[in-house]
N, C-alpha and C positions, 0 to 999 in steps of 0.2 A: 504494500500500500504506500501513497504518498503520502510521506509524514510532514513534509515541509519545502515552500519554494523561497528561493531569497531571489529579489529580483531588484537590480540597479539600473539608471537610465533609459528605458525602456517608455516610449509613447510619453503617455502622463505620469509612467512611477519614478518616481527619483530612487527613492531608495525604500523598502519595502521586503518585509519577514513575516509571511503567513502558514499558521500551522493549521493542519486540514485534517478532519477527520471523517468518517463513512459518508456522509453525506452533508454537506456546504450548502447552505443559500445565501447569497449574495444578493444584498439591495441596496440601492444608493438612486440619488436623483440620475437626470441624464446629464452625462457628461462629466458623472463623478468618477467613471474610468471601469465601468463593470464590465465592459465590455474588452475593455483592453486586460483587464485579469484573464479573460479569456484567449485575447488574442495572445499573451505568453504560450499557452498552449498550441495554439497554432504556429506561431513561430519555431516550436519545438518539434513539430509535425516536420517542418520544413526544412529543418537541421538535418532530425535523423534520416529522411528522404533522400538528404542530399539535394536539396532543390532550395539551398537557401541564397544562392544567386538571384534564382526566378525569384524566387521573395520579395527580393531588396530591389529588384528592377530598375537599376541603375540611381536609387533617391534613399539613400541612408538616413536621413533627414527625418523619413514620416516614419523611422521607426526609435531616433533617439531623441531622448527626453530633449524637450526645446532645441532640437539640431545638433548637430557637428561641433558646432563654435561656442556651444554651453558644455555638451556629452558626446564627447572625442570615440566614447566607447560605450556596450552596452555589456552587462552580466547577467548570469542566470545561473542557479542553482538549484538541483533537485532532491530530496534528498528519501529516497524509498526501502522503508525501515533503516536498516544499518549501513545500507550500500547510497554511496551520491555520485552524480551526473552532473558537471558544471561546466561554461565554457566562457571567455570573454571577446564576446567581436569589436572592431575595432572599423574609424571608419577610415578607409583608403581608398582613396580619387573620388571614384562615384560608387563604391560599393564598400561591401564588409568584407573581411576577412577575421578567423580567428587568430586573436591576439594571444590567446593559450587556450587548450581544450581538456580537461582534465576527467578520471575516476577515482575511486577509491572508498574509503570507509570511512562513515558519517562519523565518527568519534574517532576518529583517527589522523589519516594523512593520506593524499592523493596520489597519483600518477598522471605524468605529464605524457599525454596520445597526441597530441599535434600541435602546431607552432605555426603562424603565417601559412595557413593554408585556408583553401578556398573553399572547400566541404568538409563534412564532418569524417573524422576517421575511428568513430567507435565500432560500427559496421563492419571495416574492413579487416581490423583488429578484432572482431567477433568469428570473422569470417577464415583468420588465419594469411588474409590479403597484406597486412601490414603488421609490421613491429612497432610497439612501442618505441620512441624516440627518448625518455628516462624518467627517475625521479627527479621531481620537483620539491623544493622546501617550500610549503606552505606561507613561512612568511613573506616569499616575494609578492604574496595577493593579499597579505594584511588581513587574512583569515582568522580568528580565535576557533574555528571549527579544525585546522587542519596542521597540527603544530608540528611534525615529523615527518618522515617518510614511508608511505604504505607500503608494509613490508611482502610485496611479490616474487617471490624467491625465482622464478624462472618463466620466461615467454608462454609455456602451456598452460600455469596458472594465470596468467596476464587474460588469457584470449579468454580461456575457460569466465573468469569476472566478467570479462566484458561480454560472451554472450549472455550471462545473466541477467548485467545491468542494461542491456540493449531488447531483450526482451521484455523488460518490464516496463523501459521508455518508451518502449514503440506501441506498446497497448493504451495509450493514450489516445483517445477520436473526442474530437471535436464535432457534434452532429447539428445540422440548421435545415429546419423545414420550414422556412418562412416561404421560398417561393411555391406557390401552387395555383403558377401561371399555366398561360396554354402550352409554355415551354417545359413547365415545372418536369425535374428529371423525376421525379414519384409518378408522375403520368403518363410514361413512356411505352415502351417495347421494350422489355428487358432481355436477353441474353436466358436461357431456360438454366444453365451451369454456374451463370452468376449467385455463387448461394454461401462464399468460405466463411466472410461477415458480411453485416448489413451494415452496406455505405454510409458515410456521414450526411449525404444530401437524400437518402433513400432512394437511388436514380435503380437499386437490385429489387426495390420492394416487390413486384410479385414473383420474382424468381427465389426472395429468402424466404417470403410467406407459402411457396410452393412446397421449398426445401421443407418450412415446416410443419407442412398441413401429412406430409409422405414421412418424414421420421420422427418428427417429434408435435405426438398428435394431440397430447395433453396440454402445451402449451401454446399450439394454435388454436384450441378451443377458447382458451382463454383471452386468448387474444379477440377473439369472434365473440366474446357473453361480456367483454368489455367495451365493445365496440354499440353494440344492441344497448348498453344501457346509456350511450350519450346520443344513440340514431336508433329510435325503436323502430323504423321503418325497414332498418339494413335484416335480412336476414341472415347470410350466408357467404361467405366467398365464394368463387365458381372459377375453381383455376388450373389447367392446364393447359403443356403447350401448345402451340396453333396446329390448327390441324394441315395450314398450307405451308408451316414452316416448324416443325419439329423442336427448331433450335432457339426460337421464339418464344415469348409467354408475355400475354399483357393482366394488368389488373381489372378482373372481373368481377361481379358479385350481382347477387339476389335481391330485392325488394319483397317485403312483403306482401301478398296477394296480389302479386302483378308475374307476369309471364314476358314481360318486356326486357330487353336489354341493356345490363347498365354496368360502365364501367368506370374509368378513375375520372372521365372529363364529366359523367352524372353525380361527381361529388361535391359538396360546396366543401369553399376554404380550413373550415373549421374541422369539418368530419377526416378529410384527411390528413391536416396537421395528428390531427387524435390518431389516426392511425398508425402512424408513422412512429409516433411516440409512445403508442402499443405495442408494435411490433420490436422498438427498439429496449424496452423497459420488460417486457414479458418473454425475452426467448431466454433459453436454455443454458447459453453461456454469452454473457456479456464481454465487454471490453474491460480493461484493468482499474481504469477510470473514463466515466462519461460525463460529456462538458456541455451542456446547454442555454444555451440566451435568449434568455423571453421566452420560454416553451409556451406558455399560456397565450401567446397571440393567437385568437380569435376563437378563444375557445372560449363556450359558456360555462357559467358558474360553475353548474355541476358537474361538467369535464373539467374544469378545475381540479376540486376536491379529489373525481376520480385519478385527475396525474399525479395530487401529493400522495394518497393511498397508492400508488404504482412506483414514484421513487422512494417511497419508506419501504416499499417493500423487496426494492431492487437494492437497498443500500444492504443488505444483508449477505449478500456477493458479489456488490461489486462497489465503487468507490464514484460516489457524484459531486458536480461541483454544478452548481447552477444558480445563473442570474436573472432576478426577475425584479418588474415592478409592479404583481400583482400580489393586491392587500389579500385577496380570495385566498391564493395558492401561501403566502405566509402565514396566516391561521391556524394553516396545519400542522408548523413546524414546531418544537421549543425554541425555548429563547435559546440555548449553548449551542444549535445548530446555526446562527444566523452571522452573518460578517457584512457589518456595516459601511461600505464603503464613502469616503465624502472627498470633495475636491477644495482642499484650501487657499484657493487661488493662484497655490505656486504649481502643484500636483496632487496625485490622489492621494490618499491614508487608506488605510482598511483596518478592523476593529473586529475583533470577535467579542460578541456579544456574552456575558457574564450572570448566571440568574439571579448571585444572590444582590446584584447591583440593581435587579428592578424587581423583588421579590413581593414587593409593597403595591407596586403598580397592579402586579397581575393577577393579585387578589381581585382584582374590581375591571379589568381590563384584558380585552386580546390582545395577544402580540401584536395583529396586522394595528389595530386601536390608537397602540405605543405609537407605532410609526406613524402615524396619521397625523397624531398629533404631538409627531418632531419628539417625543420624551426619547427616540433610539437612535436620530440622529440620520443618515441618509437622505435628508429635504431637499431643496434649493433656498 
């Protein structure tokens, strides 16, 4: 699990230490930087990819704190239980490069994987592709987390770590269903094979939903008795692949008492964000941690309520981190689950929320209540 991120110069965080645990709700005004908690995650997507050139797109600028000429450089730290992932980019001409790239043990001392290079080399180091480059003393990064040398007595335990710690960064998904346009990738023609995970933009949904209507029939079901209570009209999915192209499969389903045919463009906005958020909260094995922004756009109340009942129930194997500014969907929550993000005119802050600090309030007051009225802070 991810126990903790330290993140410096980065968009709006100057400098910033937040500890996470099973499940995260994050709320703040707009523009208090929720969003950019999240975009760290994405940026880290784009590390481990190796696609963190396409990232930066020649404007280093729109990803460090006030620019170049305030934040020369950006850091990030991971730290997942005992093992951490950190790296520091740096900006050069029109782009980044890592200024050091490090692993090692969260109470201990790191290893230096790469210097002035222009993707990331935990991967390749995972892969047996490259060698480690040496130990690093911790003090050169003015670290209190990393005061010695991680002691890796030989390159096969070097890689052996690093597939570890690279398989536990890379289970990181960032997922966004907000478009569900005519273009929306949820309303597509999927690939029938597309089924290993379900995509961050849902562009696999009836090929994962097939996957698991065919192997794993208990938790399509539920998927389907979750769906009927926010759309009583939905009966049923109706999905296989096409019959003029085998390799094919679109999202199909049933209405009730009708014989008509309907599929993902006969859905309004809301039913299928829900879906989507069903399908990703209800299968079988999740992601290591899942990242959400605003999942409650355009869902009603009581799909509301039904998504906090779906991430409390998902937080029990797997790790959420999610931003919202719906009073509805915070009501659900305790207060020790909440992280209050605010913008103080220079940059963001974030706050983890303390019960016994508003234990007086909640005698007489809801959570979502508090915030309403500014007692948790998150306002404009």
């Amino acid at each position: 699990m991810l126990k903790r991120i330290s993140v410096q110069g980065f968009k709006s965080i100057e400098q910033q230490t937040i500890e996470l645990g099973a499940l995260n709700v994050v709320i703040g005004a707009n523009g208090s930087g929720k969003s950019n908690l999240i975009g760290v995650f994405r940026l880290l997507e784009r590390v481990l990819s190796r696609n963190l050139q396409l990232y930066v797109a020649s404007d280093p600028d729109r990803v460090l704190f006030h620019g170049r000429k305030k934040t020369p450089a950006l850091s990030l730290d991971f730290v997942f239980d005992d093992d951490l992932y950190g790296f520091k980019l740096k900006a050069a001409q029109d782009t980044l490069v890592f200024q050091i790239e490090l692993m090692g043990g969260a109470g201990g001392s790191c290893k230096q994987i790469g210097l002035g290079h222009g993707e990331s080399h935990l991967q390749g180091i995972a892969e047996g592709q490259l060698r480690q480059i040496g130990t690093i003393s911790t003090e050169i990064l003015d670290s209190p987390d990393f005061p010695g040398d991680y002691p890796f007595r030989n390159p096969d335990e070097t890689r052996k770590f690093a597939q570890q710690l690279f398989s536990q960064a890379a289970r990181l998904m960032v997922y966004h269903f907000h478009d569900t346009s005519d273009t929306s990738p949820a309303k597509q023609t999927a690939d029938v094979d597309d089924n290993r995970f379900f995509r961050s933009d849902a562009a696999n949904l009836p090929a994962y939903l097939y996957w698991l209507q065919e192997k794993h029939p208990v938790e399509f079901r539920r998927i389907e008795e979750a769906i009927r209570l926010v759309a009583p009209f939905f009966e049923c999915f109706v999905l296989a692949p096409s019959k003029l192209n085998e390799k094919k499969i679109k999202l199909e389903w049933r209405q009730k008492g009708s014989d008509a045919y309907f599929d993902a463009w006969s859905l309004s906005d809301g039913t299928l964000r829900f879906i989507c958020l069903a399908t990703l909260l209800l299968q079988p094995n999740p992601p290591a941690l899942i990242l959400l922004d605003e999942p409650e756009l355009g869902l009603h109340p009581l799909a509301i309520r039904l998504l906090a009942e779906m991430l409390d129930a998902a937080s029990g194997q797997t790790q959420l981190l999610v931003a919202t500014q719906s009073v509805t969907l915070l009501d659900n929550f305790p207060i020790e689950q909440i992280i209050v993000a605010d913008h103080d005119g220079r940059g963001s802050q974030f706050r983890r929320l303390r019960p016994e600090d508003y234990a007086m309030w909640l005698e007489n007051f809801s959570v979502g209540e508090l915030w309403e009225k500014n007692v948790l802070g998150g306002r404009p």
